[in-house]
N, CA, C and O atoms as a Tinker XYZ file with bonds, in Angstrom:
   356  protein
     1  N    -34.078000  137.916000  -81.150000    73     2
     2  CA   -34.996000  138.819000  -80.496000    64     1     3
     3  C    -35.277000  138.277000  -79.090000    63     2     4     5
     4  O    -35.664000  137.110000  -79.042000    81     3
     5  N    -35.129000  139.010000  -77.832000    73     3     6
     6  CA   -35.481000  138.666000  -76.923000    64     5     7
     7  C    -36.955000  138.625000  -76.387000    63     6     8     9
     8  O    -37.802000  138.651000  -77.280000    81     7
     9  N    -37.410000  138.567000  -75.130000    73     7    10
    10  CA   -38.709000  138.734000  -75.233000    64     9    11
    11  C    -39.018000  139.847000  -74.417000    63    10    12    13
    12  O    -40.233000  140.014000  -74.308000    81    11
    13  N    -38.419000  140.547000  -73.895000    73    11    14
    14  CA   -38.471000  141.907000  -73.843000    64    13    15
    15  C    -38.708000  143.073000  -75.145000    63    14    16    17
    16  O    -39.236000  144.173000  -74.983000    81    15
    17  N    -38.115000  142.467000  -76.619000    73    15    18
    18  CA   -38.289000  143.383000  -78.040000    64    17    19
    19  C    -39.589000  142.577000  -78.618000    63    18    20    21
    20  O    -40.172000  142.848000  -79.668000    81    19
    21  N    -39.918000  141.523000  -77.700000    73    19    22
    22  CA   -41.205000  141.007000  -78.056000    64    21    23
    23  C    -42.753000  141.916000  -78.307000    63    22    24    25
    24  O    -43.053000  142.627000  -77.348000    81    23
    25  N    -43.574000  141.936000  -79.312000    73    23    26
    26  CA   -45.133000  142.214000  -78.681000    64    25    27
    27  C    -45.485000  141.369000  -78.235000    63    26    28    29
    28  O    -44.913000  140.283000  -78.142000    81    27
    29  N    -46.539000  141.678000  -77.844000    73    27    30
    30  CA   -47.879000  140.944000  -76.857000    64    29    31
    31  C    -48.005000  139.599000  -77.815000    63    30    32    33
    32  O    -47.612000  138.501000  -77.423000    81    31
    33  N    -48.703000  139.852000  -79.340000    73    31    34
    34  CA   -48.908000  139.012000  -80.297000    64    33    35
    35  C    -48.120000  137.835000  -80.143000    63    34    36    37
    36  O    -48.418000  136.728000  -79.697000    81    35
    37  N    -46.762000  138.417000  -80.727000    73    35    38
    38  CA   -45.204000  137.698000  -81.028000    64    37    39
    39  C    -45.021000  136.506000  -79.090000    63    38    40    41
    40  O    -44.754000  135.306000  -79.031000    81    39
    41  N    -45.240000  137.285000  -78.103000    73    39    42
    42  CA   -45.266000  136.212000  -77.059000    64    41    43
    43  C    -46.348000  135.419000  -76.635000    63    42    44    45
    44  O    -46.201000  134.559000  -75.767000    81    43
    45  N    -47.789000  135.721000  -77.368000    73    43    46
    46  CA   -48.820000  134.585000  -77.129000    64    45    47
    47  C    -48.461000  133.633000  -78.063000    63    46    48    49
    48  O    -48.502000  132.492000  -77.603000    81    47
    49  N    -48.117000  133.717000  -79.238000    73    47    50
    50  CA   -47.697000  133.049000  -80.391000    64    49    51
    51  C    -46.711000  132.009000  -79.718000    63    50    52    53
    52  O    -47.111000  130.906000  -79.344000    81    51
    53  N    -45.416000  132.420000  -79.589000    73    51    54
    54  CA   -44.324000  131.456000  -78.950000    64    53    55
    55  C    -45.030000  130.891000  -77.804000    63    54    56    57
    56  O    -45.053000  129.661000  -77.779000    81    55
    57  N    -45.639000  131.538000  -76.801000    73    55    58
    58  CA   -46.293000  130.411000  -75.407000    64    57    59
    59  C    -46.982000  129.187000  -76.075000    63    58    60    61
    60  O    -46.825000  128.042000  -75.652000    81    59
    61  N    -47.863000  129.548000  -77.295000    73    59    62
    62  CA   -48.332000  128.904000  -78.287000    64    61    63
    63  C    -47.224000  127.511000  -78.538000    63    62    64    65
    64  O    -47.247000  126.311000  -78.266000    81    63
    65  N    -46.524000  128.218000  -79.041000    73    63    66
    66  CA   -45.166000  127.107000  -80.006000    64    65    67
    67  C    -44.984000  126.193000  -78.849000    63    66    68    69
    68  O    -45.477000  125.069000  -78.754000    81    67
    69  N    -44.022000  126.949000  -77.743000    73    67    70
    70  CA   -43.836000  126.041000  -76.444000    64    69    71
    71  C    -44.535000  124.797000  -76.215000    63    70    72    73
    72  O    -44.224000  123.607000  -76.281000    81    71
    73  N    -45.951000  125.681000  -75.819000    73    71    74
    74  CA   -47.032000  124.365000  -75.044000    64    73    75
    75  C    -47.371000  123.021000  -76.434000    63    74    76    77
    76  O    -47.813000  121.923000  -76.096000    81    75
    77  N    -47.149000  123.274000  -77.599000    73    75    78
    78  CA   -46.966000  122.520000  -78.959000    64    77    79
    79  C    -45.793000  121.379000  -78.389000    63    78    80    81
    80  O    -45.850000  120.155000  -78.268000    81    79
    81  N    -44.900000  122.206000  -78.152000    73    79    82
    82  CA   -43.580000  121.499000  -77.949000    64    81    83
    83  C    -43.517000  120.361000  -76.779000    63    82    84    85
    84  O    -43.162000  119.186000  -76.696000    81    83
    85  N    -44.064000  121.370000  -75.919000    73    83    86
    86  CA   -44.611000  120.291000  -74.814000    64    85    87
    87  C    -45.517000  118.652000  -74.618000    63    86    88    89
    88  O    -45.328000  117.522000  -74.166000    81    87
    89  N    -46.373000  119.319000  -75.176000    73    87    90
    90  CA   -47.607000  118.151000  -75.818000    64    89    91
    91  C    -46.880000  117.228000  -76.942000    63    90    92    93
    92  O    -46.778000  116.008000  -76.814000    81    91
    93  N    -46.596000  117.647000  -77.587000    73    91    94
    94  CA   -45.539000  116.770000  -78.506000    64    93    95
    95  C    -44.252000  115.694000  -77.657000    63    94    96    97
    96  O    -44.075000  114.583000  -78.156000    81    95
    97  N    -43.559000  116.019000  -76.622000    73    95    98
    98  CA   -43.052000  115.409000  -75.277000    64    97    99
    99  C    -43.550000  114.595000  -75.311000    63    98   100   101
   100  O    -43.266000  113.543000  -75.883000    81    99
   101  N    -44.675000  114.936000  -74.536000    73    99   102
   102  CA   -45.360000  114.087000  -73.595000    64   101   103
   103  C    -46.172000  113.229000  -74.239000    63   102   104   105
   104  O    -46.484000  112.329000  -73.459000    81   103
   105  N    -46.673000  113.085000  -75.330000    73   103   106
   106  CA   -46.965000  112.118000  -76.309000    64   105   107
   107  C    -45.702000  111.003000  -77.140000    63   106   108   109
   108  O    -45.790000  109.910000  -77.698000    81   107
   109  N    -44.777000  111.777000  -76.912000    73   107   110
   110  CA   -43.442000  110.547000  -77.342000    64   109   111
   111  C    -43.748000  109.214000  -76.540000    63   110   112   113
   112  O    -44.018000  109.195000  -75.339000    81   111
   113  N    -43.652000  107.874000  -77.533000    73   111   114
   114  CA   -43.767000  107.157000  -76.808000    64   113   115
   115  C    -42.599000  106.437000  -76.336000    63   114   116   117
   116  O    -42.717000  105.425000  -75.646000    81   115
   117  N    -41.345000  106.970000  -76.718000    73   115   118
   118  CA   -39.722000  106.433000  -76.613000    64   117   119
   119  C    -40.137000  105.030000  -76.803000    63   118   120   121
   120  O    -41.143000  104.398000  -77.124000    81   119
   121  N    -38.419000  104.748000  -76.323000    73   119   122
   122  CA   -37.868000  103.311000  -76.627000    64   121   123
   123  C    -38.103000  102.339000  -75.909000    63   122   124   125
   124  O    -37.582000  101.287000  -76.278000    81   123
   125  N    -38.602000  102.319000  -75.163000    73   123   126
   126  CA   -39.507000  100.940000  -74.928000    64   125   127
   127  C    -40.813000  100.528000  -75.456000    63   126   128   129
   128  O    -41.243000   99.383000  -75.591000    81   127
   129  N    -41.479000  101.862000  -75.783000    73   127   130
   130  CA   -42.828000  101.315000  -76.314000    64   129   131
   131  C    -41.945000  101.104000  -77.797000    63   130   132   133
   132  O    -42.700000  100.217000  -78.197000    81   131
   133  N    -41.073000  101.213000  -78.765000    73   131   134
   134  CA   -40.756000  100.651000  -79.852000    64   133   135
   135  C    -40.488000   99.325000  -79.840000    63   134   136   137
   136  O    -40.859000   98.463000  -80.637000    81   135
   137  N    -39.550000   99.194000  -78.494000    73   135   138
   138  CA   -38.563000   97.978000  -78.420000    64   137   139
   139  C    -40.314000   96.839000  -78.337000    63   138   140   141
   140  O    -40.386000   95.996000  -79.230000    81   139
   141  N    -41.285000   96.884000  -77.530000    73   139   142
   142  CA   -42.141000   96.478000  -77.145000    64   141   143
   143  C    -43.643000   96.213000  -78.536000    63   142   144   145
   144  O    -44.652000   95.509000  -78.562000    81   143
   145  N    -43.148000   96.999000  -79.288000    73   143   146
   146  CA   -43.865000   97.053000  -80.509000    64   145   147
   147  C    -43.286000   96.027000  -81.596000    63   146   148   149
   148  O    -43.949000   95.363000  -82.393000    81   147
   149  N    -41.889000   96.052000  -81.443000    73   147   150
   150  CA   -40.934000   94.822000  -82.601000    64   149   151
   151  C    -41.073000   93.971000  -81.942000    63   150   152   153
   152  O    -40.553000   92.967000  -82.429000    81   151
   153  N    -41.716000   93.736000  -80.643000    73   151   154
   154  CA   -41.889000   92.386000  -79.731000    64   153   155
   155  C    -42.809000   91.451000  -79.861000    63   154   156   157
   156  O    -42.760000   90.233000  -79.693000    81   155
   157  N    -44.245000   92.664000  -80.404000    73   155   158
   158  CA   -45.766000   92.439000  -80.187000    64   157   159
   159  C    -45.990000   91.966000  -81.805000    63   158   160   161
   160  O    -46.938000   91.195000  -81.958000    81   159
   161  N    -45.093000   92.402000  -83.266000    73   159   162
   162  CA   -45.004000   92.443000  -84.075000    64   161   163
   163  C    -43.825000   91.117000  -84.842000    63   162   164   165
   164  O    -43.720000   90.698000  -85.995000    81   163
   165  N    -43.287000   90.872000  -83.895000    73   163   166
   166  CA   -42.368000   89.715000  -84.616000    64   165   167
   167  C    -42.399000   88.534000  -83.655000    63   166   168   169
   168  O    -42.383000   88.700000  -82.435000    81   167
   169  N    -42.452000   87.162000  -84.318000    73   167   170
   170  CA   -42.692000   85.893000  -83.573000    64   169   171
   171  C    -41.615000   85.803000  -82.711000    63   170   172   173
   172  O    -41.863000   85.515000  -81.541000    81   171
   173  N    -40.347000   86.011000  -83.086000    73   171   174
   174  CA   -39.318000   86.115000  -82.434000    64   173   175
   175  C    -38.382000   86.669000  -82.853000    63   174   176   177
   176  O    -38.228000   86.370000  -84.038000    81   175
   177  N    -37.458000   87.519000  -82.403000    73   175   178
   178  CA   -36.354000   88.603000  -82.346000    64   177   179
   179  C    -35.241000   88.676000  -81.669000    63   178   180   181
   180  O    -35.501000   88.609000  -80.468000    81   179
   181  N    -33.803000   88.813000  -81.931000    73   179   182
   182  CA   -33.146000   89.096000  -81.289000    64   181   183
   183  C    -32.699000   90.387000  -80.796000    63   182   184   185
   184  O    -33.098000   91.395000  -81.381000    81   183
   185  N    -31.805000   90.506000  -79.641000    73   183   186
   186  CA   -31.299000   91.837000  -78.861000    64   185   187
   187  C    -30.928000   92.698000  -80.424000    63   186   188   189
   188  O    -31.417000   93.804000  -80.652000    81   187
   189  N    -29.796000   91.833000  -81.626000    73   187   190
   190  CA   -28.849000   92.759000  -82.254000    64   189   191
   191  C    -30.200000   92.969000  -83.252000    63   190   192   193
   192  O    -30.494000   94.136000  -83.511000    81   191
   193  N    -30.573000   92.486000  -83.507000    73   191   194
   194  CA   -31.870000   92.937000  -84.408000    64   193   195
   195  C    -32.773000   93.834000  -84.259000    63   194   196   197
   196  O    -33.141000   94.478000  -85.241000    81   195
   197  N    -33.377000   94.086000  -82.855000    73   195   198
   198  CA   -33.816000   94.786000  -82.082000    64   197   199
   199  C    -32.589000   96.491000  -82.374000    63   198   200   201
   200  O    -32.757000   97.524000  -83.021000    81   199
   201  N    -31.672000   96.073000  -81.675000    73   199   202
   202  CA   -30.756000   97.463000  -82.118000    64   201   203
   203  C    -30.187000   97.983000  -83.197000    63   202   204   205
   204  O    -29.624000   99.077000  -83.167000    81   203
   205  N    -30.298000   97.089000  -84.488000    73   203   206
   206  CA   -30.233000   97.327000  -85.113000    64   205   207
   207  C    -31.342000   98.300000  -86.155000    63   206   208   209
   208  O    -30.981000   99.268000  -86.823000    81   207
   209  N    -32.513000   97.841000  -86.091000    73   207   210
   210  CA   -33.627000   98.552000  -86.456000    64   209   211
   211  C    -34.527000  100.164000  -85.845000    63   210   212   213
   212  O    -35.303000  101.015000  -86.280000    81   211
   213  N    -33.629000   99.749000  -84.332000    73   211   214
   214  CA   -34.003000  100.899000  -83.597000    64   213   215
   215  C    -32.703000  101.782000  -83.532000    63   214   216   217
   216  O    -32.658000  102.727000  -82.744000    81   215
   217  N    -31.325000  101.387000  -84.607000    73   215   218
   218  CA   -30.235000  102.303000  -84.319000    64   217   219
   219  C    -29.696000  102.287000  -82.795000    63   218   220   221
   220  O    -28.527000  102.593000  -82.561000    81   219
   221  N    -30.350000  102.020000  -82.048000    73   219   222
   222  CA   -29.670000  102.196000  -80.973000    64   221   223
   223  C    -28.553000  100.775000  -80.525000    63   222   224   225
   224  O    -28.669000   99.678000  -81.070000    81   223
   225  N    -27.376000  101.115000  -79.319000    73   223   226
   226  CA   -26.941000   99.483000  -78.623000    64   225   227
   227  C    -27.694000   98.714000  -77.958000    63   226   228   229
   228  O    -28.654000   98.914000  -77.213000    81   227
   229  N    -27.026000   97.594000  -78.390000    73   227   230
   230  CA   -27.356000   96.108000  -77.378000    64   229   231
   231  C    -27.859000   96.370000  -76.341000    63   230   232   233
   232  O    -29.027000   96.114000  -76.049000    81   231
   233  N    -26.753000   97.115000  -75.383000    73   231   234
   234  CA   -27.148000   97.534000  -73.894000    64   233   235
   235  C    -28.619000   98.256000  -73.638000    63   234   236   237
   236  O    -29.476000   98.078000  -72.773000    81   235
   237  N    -28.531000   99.124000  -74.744000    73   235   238
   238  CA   -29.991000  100.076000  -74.595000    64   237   239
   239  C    -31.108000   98.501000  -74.637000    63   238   240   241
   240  O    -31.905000   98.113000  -73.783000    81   239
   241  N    -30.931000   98.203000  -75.288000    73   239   242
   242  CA   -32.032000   97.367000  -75.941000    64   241   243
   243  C    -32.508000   95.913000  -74.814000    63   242   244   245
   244  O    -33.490000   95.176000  -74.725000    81   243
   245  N    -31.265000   96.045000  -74.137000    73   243   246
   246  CA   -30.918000   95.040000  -72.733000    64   245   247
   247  C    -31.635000   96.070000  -71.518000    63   246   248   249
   248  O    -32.168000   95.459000  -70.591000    81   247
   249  N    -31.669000   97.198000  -71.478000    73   247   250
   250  CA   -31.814000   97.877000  -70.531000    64   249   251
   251  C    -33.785000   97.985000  -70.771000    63   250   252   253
   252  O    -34.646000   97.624000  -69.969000    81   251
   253  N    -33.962000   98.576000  -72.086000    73   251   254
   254  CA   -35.085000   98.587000  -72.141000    64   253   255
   255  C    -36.144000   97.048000  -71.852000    63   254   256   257
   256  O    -37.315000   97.195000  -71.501000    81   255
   257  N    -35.689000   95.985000  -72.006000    73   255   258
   258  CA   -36.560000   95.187000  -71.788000    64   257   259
   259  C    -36.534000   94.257000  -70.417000    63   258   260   261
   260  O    -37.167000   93.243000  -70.124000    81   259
   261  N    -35.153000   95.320000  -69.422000    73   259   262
   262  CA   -35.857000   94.903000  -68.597000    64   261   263
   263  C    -36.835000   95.654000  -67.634000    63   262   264   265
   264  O    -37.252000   95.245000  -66.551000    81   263
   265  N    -37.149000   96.987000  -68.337000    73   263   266
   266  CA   -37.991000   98.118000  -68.069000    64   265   267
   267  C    -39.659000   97.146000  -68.231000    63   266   268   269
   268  O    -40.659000   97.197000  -67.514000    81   267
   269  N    -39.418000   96.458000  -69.273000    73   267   270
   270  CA   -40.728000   95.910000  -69.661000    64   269   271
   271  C    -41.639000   94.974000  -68.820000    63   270   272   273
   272  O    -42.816000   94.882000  -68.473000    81   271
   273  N    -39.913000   94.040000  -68.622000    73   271   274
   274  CA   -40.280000   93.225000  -67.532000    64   273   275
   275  C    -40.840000   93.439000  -66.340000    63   274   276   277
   276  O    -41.796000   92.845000  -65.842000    81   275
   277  N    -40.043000   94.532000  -65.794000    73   275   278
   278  CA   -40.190000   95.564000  -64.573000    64   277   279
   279  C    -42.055000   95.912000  -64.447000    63   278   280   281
   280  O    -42.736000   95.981000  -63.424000    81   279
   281  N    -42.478000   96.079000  -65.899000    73   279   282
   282  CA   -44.080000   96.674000  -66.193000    64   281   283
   283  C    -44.651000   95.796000  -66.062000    63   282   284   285
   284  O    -45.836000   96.116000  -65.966000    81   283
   285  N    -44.455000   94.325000  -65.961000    73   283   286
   286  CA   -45.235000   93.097000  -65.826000    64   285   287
   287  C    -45.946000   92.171000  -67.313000    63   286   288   289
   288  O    -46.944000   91.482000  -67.523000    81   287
   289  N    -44.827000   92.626000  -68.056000    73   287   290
   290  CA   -44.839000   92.135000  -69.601000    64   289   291
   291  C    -43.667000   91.044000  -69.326000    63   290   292   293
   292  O    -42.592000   91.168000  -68.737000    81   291
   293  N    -44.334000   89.808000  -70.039000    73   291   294
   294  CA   -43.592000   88.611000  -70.259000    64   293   295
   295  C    -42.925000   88.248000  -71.600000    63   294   296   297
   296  O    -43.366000   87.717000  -72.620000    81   295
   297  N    -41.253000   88.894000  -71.116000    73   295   298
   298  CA   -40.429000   89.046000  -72.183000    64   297   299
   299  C    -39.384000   87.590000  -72.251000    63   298   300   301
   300  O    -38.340000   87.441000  -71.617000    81   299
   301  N    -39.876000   86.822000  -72.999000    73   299   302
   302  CA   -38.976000   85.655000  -72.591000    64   301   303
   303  C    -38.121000   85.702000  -73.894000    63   302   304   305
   304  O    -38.152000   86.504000  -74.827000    81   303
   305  N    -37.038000   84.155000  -73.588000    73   303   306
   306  CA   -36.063000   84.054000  -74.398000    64   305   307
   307  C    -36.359000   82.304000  -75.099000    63   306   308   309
   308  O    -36.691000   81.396000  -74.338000    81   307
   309  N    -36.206000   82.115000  -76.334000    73   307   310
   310  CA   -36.087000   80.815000  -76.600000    64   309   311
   311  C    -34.581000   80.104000  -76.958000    63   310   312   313
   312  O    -33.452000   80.595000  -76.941000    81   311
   313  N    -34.983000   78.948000  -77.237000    73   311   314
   314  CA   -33.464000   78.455000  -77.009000    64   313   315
   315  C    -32.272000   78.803000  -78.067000    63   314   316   317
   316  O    -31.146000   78.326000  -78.210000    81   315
   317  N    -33.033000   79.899000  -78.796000    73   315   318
   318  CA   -31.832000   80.300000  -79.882000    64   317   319
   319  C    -31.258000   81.616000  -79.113000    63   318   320   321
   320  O    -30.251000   82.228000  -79.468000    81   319
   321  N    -31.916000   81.878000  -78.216000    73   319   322
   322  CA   -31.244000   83.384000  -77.843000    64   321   323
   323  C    -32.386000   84.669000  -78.176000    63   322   324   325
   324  O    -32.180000   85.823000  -77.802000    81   323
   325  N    -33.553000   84.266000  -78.905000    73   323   326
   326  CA   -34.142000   85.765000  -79.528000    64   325   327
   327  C    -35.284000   85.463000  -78.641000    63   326   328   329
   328  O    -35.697000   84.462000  -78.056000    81   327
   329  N    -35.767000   87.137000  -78.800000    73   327   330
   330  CA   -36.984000   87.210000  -77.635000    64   329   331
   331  C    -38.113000   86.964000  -77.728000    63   330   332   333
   332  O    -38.085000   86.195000  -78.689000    81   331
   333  N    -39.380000   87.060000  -77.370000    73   331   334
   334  CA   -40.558000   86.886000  -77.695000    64   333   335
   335  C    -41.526000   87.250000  -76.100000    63   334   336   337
   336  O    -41.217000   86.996000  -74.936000    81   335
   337  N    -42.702000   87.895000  -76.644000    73   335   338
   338  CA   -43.830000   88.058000  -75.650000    64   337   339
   339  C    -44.536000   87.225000  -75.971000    63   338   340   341
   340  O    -44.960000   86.766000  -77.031000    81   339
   341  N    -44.723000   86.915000  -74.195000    73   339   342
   342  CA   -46.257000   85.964000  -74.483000    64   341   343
   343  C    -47.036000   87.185000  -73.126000    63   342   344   345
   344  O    -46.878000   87.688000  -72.014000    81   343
   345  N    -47.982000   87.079000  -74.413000    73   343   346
   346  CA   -48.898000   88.780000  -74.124000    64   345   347
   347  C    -49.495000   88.204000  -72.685000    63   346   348   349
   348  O    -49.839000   87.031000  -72.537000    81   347
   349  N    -49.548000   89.008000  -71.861000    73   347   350
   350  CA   -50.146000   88.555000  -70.627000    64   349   351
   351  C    -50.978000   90.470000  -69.806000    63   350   352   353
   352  O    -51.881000   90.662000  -68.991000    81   351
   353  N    -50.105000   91.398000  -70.548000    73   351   354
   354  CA   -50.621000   92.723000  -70.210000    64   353   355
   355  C    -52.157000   93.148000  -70.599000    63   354   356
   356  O    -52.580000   94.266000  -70.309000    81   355
């Protein structure tokens, strides 16, 4: 149905659905606030662990934390290789 065979009803309804859809967006908190949550939540973690739990690649998971860094979150590394915050935000 287009919205020309629309009523009045039937298109306040969908503007309805839309702006739902919208707000729902813009409340996503994507993949950095996850990657940043397995950060805040585990003593220490690695990259493949990290992508593994979030399904996503290495690279994503490389890319996202240095988004974090970028935010002024202290994403360090210990000498095994896995990550850890020391909360400073």
């Amino acid at each position: 149905m287009t919205t020309k065979e629309m009523t009045k009803e039937e298109l306040v309804a969908k503007v309805a659905e839309l702006e739902q859809i919208i707000l729902n967006l813009q409340n996503k908190k994507g993949r950095k606030f996850e990657v940043l949550e397995l950060l805040k939540t585990n003593t220490s973690i690695s990259i493949v662990e990290i992508a593994e739990r979030l399904n996503i690649s290495t690279k994503n998971v490389s890319s996202q934390l240095t988004y974090l860094r970028e935010e002024g979150y202290n994403v360090c590394t210990n000498s095994q290789g896995r990550k850890f915050l020391v909360e400073s935000k």
